[in-house]
C-alpha positions in Angstrom: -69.4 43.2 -2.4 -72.2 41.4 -4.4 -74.7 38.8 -2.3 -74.1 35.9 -4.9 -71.5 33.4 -3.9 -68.7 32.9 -5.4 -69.2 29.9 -7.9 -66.0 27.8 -6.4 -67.9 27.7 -2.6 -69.9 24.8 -4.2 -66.4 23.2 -5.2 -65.9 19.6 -4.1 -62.6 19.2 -3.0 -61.9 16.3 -5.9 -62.2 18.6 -8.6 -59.2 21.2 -6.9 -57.3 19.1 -5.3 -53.5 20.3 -6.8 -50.1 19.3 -7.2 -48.6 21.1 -4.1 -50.9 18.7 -2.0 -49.5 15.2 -3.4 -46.1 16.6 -3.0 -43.5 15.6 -0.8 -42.2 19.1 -0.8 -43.2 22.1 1.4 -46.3 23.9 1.0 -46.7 27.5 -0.1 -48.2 29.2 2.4 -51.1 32.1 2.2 -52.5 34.7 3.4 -55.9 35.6 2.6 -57.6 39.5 3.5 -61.7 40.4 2.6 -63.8 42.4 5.0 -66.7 39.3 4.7 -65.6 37.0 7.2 -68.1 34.4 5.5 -66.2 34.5 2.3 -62.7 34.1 4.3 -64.0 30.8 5.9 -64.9 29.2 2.5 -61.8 30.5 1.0 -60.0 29.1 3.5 -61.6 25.5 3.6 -61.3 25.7 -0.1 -57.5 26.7 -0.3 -56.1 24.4 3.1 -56.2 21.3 0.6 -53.5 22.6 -1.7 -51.8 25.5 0.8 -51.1 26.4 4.3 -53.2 29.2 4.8 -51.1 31.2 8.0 -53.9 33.5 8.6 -56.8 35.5 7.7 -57.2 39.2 8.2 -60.4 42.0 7.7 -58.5 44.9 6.7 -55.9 46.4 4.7 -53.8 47.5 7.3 -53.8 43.8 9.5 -53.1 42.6 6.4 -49.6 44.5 6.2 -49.0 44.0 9.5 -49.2 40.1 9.0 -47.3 40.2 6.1 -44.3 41.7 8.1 -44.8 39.2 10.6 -45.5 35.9 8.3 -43.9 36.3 5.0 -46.0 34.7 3.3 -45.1 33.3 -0.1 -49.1 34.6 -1.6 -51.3 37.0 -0.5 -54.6 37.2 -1.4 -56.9 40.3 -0.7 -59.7 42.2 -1.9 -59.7 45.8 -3.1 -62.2 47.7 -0.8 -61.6 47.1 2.8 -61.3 49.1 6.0 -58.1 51.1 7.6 -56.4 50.3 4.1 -57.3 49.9 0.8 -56.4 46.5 -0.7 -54.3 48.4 -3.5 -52.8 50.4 -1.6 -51.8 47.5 1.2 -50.4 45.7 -2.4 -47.9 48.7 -2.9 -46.7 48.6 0.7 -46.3 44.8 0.5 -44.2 44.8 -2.6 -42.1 47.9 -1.2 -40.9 45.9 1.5 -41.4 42.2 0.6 -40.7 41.8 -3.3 -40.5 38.2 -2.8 -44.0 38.3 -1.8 -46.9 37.6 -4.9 -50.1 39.5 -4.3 -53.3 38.3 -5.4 -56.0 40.8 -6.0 -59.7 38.8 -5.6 -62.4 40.7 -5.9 -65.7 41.1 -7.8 -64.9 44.4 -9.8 -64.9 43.4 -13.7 -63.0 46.4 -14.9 -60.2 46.7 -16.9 -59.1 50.3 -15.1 -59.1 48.8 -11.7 -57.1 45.5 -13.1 -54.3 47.9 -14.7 -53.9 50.1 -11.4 -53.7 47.2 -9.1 -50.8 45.4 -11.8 -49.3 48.9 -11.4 -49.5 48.6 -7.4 -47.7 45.6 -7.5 -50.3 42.4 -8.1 -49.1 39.6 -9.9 -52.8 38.6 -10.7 -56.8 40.1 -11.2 -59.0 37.3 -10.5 -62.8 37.8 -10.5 -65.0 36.3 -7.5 -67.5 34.7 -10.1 -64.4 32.8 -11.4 -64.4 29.1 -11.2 -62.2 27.5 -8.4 -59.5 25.5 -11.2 -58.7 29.5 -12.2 -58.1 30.6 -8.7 -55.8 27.9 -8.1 -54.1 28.3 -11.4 -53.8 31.7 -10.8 -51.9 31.1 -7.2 -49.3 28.2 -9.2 -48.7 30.8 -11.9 -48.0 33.4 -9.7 -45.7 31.2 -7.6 -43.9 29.7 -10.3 -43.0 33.5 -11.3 -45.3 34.4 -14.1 -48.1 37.1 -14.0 -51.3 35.3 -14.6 -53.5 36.8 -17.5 -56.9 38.3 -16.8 -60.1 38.5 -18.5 -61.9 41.5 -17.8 -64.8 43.4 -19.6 -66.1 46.9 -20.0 -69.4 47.2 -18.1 -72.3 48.1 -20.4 -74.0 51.6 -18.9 -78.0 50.8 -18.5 -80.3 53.9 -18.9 -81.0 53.2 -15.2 -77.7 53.6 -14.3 -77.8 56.5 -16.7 -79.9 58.3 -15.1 -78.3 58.0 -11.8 -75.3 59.8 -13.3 -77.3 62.5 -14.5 -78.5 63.1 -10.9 -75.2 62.4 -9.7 -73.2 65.2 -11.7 -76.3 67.6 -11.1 -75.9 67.3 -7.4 -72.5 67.2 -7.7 -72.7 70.2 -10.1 -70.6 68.5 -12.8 -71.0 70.4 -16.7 -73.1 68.3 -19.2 -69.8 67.7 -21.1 -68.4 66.2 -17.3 -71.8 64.3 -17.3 -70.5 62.6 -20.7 -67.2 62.0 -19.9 -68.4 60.1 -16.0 -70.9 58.3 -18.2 -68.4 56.8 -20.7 -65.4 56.2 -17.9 -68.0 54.9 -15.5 -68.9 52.4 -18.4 -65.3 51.0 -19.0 -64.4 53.3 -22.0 -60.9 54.0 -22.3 -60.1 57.8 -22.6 -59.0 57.5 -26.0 -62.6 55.1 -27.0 -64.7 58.2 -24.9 -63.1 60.6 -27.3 -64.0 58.8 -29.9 -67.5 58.6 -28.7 -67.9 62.1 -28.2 -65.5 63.9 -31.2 -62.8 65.3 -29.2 -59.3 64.5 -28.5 -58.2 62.4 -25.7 -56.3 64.9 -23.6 -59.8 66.9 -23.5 -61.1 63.5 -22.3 -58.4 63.9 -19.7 -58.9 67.3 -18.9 -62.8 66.5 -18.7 -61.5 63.4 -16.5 -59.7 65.6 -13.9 -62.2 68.3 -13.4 -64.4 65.1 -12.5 -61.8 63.8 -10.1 -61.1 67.1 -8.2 -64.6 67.6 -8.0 -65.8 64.5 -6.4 -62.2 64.7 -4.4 -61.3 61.6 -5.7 -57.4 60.7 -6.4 -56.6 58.0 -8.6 -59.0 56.1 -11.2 -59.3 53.2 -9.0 -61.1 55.8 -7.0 -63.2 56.9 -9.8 -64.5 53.5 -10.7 -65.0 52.5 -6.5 -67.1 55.7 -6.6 -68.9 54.7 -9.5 -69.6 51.1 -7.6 -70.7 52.8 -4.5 -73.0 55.1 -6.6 -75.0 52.5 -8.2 -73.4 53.7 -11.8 -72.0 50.8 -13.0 
């Protein structure tokens, strides 16, 4: 996770403040999950105007387990944390609590990652940079039913990052054509935009894409992109 804050910490409560909170009726209530204890507080002061937040958790796996003991009407969590991944907590969540709306928060701007957590089961992709009026229209959407639309953009490869790739498929002894194919996906290129890039059809992208994947024992493109993060590629 980036060292910025998020732009809604500075957020007077005036300029948030929602419906729910001058209703008479009850209040949704939330559960919130990030490994960066720091964040969760100002989340939390942010979100207890509008919501009752029932708890606050540092890892997928708490996150489950309060879940099952809360029911929570939103959850709100972040995609890398310990015991669990965030997806993957999302998928057992909706499994067993359909009822429940899932939230993924995070500061991952990639269109991959966005369309595996949808397919895991979140109702909404909201970036950390995001101003606080689209978090909290992001929670009423969700509760009111609707998936909330995100805005997401392919991440531009620098020649810095470039070059880390380069040393990353030589010491992971990936072929130049592998080297290619990391760069493009790593960038936010769809497999059918990377065969276009590089004059071959997509399922070659996908074969290329694969290889990659079982090489760097990685299991899902969420996975691919994380590792890309993690590597300094993107």
């Amino acid at each position: 996770m980036g060292t910025s804050a998020p732009s809604w910490q500075s957020e007077t409560p005036e300029r948030w403040a929602g419906s729910y909170s001058r209703s008479p009726v009850k209040r949704p209530r939330l559960l919130l999950a990030d490994d960066h204890s720091l964040l969760l507080d100002a989340l939390r002061q942010m979100l207890e105007r509008e919501f009752t937040v029932l708890r606050t958790v540092t890892d997928g796996a708490a996150l489950v387990d309060a879940v099952n003991e809360l029911r929570p009407d939103v959850v709100l969590c972040d995609v890398s944390m310990p015991r669990l991944r965030g997806l993957h907590a999302v998928q057992r969540i909706r499994r067993r609590h359909s009822q429940v709306h899932c939230i993924i928060l995070t500061m991952h701007d990639d269109s991959e990652l966005a369309a595996e957590a949808f397919r895991s089961g979140a109702s909404a992709y909201i970036l950390k940079s995001t101003p606080a009026s689209e978090l909290l229209q992001a929670i009423r959407t969700v509760l009111a039913g609707e998936p909330y639309p995100h805005q997401v953009r392919r991440p531009a490869v620098t020649p810095a990052a470039a070059r880390r790739i380069a040393d990353v498929c030589e010491e992971e002894s990936l072929s130049s054509r592998e080297h290619e194919v990391l760069r493009l996906i790593a960038g936010g290129s769809t497999m059918k935009q990377a065969a276009a890039t590089l004059g071959i059809t997509p399922r070659t992208v996908a074969f290329h894409k694969y290889r990659i994947m079982r090489q760097l024992s990685l299991h899902s493109s969420a996975e691919l992109v994380q590792f890309a993060v993690k590597r300094r590629l993107i």
